[in-house]
N, CA, C and O atoms as a printed pandas DataFrame, in Angstrom:
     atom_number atom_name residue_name chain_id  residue_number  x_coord  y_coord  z_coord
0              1         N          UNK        A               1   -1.178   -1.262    1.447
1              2        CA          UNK        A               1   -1.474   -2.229    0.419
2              3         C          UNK        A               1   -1.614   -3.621    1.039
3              4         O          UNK        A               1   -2.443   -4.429    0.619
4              5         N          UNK        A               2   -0.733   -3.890    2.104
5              6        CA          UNK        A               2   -0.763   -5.632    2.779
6              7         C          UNK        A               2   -2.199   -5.617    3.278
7              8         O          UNK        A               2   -2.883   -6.580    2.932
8              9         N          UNK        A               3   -2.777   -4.674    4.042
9             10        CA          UNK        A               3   -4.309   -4.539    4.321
10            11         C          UNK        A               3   -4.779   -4.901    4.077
11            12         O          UNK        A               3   -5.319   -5.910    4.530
12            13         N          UNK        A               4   -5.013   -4.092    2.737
13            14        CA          UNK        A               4   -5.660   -4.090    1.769
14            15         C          UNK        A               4   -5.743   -5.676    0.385
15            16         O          UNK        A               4   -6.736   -6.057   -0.234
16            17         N          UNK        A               5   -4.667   -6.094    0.342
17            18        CA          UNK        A               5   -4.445   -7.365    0.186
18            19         C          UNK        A               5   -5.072   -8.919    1.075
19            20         O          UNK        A               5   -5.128  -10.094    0.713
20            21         N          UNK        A               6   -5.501   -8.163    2.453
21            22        CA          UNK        A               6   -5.468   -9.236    3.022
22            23         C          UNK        A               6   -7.065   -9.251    3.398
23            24         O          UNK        A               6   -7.740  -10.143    3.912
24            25         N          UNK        A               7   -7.381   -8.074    3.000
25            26        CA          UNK        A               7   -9.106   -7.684    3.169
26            27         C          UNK        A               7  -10.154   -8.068    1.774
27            28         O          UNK        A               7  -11.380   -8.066    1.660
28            29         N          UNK        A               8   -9.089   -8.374    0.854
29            30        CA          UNK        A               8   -9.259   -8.381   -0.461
30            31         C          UNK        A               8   -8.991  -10.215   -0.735
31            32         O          UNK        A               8   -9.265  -10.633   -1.860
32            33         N          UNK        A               9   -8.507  -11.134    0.232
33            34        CA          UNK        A               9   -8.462  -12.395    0.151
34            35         C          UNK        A               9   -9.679  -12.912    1.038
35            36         O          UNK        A               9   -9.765  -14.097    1.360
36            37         N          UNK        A              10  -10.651  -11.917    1.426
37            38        CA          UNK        A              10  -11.762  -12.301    1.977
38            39         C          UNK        A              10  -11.539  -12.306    3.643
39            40         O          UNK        A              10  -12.528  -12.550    4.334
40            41         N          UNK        A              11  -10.397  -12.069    4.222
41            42        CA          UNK        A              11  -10.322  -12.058    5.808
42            43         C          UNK        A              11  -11.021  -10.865    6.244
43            44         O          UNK        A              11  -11.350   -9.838    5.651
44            45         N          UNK        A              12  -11.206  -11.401    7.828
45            46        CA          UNK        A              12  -12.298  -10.266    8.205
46            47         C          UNK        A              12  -11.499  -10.173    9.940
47            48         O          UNK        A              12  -12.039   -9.951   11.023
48            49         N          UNK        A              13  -10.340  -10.390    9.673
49            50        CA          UNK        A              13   -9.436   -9.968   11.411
50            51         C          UNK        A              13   -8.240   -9.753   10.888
51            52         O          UNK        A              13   -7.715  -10.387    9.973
52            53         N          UNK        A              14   -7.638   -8.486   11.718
53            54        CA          UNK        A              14   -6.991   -8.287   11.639
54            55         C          UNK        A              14   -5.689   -9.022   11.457
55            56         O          UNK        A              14   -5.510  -10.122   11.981
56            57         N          UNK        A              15   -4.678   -8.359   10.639
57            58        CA          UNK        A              15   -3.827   -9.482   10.457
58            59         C          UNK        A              15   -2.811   -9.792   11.366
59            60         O          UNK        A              15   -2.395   -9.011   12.221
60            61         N          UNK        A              16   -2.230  -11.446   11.097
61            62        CA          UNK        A              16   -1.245  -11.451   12.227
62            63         C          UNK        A              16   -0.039  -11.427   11.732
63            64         O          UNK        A              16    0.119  -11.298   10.518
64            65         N          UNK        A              17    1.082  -11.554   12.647
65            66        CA          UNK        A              17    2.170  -11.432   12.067
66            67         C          UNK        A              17    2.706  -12.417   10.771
67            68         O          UNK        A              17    3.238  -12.101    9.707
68            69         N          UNK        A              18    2.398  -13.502   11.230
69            70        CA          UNK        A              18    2.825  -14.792   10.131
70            71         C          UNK        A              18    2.250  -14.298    9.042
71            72         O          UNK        A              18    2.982  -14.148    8.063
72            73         N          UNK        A              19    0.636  -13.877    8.917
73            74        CA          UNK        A              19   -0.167  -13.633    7.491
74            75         C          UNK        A              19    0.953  -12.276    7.118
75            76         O          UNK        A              19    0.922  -11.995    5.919
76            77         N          UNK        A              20    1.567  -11.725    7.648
77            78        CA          UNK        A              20    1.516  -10.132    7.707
78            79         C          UNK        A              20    2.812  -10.243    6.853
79            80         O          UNK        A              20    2.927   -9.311    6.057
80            81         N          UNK        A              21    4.017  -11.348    6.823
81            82        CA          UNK        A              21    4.819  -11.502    6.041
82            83         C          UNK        A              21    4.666  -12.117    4.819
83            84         O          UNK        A              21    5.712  -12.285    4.191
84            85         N          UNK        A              22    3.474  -12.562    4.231
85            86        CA          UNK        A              22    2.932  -13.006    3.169
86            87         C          UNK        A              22    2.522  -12.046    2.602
87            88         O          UNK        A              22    2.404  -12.302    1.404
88            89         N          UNK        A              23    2.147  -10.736    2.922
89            90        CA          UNK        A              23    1.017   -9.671    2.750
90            91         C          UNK        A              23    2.503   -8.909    1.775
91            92         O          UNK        A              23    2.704   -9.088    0.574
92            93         N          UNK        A              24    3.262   -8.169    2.606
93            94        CA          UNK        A              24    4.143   -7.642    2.443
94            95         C          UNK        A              24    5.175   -8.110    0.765
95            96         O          UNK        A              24    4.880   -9.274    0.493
96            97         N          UNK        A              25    5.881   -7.711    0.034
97            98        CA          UNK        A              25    6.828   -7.741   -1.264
98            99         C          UNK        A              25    8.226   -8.215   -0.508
99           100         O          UNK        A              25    8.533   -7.516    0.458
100          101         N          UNK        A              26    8.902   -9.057   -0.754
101          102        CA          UNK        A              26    9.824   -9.586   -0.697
102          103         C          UNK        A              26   11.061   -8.335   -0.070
103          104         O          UNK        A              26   11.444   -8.174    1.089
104          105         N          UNK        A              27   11.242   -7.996   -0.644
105          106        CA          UNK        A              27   12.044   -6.302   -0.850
106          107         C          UNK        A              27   12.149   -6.046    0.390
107          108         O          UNK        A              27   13.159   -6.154    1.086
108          109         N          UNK        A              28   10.702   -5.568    0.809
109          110        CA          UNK        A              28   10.480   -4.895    2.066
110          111         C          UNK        A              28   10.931   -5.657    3.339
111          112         O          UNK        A              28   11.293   -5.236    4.438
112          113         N          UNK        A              29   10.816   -6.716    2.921
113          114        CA          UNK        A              29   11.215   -7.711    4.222
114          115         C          UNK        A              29   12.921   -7.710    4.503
115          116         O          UNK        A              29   13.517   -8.252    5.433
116          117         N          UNK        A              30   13.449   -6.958    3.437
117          118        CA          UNK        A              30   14.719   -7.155    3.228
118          119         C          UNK        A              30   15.520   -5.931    4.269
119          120         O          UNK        A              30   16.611   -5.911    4.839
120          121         N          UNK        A              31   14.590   -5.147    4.195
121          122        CA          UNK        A              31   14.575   -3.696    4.819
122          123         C          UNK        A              31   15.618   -3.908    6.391
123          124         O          UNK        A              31   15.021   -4.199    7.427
124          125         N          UNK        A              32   16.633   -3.790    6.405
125          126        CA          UNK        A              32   17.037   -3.700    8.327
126          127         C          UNK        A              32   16.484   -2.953    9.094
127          128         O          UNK        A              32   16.280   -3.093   10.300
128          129         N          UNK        A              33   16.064   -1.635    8.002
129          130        CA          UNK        A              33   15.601   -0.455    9.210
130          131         C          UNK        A              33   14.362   -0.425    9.741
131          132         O          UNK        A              33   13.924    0.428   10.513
132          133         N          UNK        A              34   13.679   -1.588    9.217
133          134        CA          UNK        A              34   12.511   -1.340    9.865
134          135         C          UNK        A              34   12.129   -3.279   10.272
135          136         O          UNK        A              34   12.342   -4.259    9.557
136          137         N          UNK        A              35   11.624   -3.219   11.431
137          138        CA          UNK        A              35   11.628   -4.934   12.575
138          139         C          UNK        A              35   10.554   -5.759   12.019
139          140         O          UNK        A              35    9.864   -5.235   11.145
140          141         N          UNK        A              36   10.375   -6.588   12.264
141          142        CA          UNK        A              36    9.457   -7.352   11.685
142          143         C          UNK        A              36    7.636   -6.878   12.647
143          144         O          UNK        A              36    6.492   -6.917   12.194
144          145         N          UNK        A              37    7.934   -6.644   13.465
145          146        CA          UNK        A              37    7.033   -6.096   14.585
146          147         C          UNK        A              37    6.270   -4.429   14.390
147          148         O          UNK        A              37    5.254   -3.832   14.745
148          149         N          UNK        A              38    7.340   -4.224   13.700
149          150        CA          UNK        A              38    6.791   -2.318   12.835
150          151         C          UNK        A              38    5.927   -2.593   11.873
151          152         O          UNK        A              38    4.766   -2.182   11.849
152          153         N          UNK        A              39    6.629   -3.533   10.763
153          154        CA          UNK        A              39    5.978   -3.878    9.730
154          155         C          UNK        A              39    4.339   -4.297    9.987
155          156         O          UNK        A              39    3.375   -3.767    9.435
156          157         N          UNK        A              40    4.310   -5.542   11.113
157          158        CA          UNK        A              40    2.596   -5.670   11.593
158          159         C          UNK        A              40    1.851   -4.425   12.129
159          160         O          UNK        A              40    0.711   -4.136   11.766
160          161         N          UNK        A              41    2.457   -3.827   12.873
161          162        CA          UNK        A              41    2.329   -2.616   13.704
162          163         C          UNK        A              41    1.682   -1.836   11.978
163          164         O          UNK        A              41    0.505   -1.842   11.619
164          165         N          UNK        A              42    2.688   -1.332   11.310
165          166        CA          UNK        A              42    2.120   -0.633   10.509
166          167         C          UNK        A              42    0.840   -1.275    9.640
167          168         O          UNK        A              42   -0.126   -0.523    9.505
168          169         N          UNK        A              43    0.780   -2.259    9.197
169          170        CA          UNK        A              43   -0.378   -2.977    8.166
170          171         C          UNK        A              43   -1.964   -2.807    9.300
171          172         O          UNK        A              43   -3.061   -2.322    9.024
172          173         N          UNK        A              44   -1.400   -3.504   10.729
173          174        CA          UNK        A              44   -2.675   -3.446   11.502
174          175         C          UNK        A              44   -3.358   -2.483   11.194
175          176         O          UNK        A              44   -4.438   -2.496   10.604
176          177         N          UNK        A              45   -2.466   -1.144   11.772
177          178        CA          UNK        A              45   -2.709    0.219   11.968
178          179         C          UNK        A              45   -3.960    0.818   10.696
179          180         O          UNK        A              45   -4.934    1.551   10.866
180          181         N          UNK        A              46   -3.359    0.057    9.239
181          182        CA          UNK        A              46   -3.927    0.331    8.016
182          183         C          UNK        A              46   -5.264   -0.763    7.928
183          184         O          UNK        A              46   -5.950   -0.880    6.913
184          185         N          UNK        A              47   -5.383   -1.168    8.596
185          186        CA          UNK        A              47   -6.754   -2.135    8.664
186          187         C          UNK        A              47   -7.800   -1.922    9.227
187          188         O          UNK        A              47   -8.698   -2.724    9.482
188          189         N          UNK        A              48   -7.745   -1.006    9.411
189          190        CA          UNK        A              48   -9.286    0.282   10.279
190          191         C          UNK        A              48   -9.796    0.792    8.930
191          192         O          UNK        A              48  -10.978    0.683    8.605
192          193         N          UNK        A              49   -8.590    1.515    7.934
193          194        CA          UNK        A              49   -8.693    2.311    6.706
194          195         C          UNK        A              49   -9.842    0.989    5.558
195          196         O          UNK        A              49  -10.822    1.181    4.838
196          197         N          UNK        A              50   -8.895   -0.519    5.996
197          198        CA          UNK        A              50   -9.885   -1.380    4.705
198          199         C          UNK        A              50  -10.786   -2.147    5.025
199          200         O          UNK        A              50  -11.486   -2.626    4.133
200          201         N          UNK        A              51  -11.083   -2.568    6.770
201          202        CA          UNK        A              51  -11.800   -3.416    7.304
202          203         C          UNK        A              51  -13.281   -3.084    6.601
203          204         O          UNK        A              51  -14.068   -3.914    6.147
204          205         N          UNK        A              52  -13.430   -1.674    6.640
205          206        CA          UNK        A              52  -15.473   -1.954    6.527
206          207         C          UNK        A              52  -15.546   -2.288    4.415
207          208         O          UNK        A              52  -16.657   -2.379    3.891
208          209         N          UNK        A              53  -14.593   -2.381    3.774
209          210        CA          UNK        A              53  -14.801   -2.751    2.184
210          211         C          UNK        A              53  -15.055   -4.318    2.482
211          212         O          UNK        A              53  -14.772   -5.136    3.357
212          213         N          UNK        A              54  -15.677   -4.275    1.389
213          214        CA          UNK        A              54  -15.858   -5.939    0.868
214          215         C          UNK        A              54  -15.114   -6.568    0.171
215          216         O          UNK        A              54  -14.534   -5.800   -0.596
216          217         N          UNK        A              55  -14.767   -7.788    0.009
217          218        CA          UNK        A              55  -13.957   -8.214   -0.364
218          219         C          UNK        A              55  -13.519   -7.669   -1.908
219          220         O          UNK        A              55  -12.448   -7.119   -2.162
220          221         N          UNK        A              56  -14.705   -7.979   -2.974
221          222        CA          UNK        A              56  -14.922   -7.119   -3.981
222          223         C          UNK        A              56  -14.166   -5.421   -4.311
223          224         O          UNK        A              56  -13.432   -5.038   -5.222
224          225         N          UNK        A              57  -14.686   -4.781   -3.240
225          226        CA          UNK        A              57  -14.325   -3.596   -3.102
226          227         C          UNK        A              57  -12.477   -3.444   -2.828
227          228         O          UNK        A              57  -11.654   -2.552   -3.034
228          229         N          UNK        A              58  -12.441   -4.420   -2.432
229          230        CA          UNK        A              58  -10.689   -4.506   -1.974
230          231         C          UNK        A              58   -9.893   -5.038   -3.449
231          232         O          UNK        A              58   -8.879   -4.570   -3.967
232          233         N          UNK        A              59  -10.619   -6.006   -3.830
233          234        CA          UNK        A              59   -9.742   -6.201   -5.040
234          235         C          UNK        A              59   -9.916   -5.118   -5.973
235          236         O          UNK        A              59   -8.818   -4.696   -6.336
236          237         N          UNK        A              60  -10.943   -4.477   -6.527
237          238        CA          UNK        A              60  -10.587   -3.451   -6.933
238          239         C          UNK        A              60  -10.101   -2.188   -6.784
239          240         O          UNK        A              60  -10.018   -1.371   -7.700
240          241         N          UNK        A              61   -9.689   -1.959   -5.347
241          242        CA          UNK        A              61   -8.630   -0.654   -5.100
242          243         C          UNK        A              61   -7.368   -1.727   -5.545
243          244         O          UNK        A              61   -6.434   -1.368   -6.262
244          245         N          UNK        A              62   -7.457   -2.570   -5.204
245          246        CA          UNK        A              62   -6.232   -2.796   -5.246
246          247         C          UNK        A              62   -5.361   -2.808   -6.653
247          248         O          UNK        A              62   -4.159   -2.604   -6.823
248          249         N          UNK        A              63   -6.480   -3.144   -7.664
249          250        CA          UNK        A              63   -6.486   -3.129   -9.353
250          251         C          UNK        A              63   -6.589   -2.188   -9.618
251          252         O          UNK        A              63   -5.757   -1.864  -10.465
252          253         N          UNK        A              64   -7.694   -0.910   -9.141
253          254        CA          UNK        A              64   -7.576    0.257   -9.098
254          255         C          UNK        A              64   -8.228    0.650  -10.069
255          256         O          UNK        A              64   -7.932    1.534  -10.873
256          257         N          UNK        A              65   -9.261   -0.086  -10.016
257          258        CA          UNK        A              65  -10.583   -0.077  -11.033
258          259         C          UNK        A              65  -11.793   -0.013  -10.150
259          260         O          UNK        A              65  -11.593   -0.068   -8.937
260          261         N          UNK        A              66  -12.763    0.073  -10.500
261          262        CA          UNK        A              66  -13.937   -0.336   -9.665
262          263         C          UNK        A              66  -14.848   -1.456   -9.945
263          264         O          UNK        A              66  -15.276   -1.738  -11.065
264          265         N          UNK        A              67  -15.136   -2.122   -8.770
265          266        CA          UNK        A              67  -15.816   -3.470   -9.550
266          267         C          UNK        A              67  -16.440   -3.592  -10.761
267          268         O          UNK        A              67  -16.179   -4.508  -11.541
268          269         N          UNK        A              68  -17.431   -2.539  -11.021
269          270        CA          UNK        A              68  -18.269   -2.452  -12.769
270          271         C          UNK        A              68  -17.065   -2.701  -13.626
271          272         O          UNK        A              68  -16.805   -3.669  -14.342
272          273         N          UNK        A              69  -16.327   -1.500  -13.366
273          274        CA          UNK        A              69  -15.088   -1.386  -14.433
274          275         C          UNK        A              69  -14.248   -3.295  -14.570
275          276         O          UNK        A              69  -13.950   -3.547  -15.738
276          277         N          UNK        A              70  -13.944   -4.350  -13.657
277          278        CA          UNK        A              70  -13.478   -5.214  -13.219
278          279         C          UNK        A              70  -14.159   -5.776  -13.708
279          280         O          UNK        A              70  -13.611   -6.689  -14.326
280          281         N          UNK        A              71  -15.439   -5.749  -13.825
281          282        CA          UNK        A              71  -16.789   -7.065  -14.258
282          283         C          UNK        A              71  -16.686   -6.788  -16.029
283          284         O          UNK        A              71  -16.769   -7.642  -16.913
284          285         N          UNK        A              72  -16.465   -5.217  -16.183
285          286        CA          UNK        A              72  -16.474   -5.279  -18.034
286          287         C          UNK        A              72  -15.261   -5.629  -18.556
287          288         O          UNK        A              72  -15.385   -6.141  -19.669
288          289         N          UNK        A              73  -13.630   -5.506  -17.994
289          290        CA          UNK        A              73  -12.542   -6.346  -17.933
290          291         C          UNK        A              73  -13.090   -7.785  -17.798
291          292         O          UNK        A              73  -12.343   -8.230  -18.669
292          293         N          UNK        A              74  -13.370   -8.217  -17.643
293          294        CA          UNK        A              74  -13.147   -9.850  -17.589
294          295         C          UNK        A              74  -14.349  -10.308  -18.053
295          296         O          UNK        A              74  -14.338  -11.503  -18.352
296          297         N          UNK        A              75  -15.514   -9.653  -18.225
297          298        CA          UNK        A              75  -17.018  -10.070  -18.490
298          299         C          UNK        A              75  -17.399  -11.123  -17.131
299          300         O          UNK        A              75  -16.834  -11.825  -16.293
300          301         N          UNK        A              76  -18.543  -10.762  -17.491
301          302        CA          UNK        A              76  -19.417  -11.194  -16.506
302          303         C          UNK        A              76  -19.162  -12.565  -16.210
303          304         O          UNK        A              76  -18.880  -12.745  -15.026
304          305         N          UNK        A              77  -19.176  -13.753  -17.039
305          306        CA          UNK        A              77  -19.121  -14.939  -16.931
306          307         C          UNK        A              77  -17.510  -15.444  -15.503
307          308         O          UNK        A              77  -17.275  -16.614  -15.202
308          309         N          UNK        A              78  -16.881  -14.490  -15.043
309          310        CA          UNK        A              78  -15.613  -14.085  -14.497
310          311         C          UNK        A              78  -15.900  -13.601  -13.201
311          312         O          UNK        A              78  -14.969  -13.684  -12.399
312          313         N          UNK        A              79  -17.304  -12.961  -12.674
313          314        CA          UNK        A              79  -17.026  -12.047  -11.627
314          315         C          UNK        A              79  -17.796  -12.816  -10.448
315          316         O          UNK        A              79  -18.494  -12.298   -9.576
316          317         N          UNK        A              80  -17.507  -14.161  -10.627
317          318        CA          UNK        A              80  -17.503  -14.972   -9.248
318          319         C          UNK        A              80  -16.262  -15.217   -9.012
319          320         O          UNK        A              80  -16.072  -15.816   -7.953
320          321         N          UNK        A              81  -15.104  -14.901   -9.785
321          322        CA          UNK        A              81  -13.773  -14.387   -9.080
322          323         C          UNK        A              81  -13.272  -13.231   -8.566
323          324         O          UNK        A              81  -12.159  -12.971   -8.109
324          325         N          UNK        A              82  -14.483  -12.424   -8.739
325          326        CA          UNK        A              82  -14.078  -11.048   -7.836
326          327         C          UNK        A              82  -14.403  -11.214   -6.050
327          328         O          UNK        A              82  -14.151  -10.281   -5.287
């Protein structure tokens, strides 16, 4: 999902660590068992899976709609915020 979040704010490189704790839910950061260095390790890893979507395409997995579906949610006058 941080990937995917971060492919979906329009970036087009992989993420770094600093972005990579913004990406991530509060919670998770809370986690001991897993380093702050796994956590990038894992999101990178997931950024092969969202790199070739468009930005568009990212916000709606991430909503879990598909852009059409996203453009008739909000109407058209709206989907220069997608």
């Amino acid at each position: 999902m941080a990937a995917l979040l971060h492919r979906a704010a329009d970036m087009t490189h992989v993420p770094t660590m600093k972005e990579t704790k913004f990406l991530l839910p509060k919670p998770a950061l809370t986690v001991r068992d897993v380093k702050p260095a796994q956590w990038v390790n894992m999101v990178q890893s997931n950024w092969r899976d969202v790199e070739m979507l468009t930005a568009i395409q990212a916000k709606a997995q991430v909503l879990g709609q598909s852009p059409a579906d996203i453009i008739q949610i909000v109407g058209t006058p709206f989907q220069h915020l997608l």
